[in-house]
N, C-alpha and C positions, 0 to 999 in steps of 0.2 A: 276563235277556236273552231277545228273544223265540225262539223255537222255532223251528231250523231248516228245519222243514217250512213256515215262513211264506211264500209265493211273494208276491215283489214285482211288480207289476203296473203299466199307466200308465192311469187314468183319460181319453181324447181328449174325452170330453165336458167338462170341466171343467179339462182340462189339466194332474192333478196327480198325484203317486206314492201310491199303495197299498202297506200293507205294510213302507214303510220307518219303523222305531221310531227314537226318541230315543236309544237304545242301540250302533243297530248305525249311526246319524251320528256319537257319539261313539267308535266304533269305528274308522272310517272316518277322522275326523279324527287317532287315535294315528299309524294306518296311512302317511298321506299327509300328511304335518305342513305341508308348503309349498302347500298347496292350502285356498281355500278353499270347502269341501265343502259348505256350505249354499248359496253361491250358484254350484256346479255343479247342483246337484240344483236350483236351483228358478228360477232364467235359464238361465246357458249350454246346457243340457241340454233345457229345454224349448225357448227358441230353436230349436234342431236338430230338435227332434221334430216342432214344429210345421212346421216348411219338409219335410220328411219324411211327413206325415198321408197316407193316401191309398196309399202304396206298400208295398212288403213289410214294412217296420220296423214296421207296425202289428201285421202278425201273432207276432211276437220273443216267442220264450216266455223266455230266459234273460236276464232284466232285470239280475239283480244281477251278473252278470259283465258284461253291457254298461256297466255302471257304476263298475264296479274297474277293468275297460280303460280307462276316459275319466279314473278320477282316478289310475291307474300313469303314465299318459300326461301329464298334469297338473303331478304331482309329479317324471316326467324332466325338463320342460320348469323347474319351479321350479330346479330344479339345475343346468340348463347342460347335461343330457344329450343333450337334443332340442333 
């Protein structure tokens, strides 16, 4: 598993994630079972990001908790919570 000092990052030139391993998607996916995690991470998410470029969310240092928020959020909504 990769090394928690791994800081996830968003590439705006090329519009993609840094950082995030095969590992910690499988991870992700145990965590949020009614989500699906790969096409958060690489539509709905970037969707957002891109309408977003330009403003303060470019400069967001804590990537990977902006993205446990979007897939907790996710997986209340898969259940009928939200």
């Amino acid at each position: 598993m990769a090394s928690s000092s791994t800081k996830i990052s968003f590439d705006w030139e090329h519009m993609r994630w840094n950082g995030i391993t095969v590992e910690q998607v499988k991870l992700w996916e145990k965590l949020y079972p009614g989500v699906n995690v790969v096409k958060v991470l690489t539509a709905d998410m970037i969707q957002w990001l891109d309408k977003k470029e330009g403003k303060a969310i470019t400069r967001k240092k804590d990537w990977k908790k902006t993205i446990c928020n979007w897939l907790r959020k996710e997986q209340m909504k898969s259940v009928g919570i939200i």
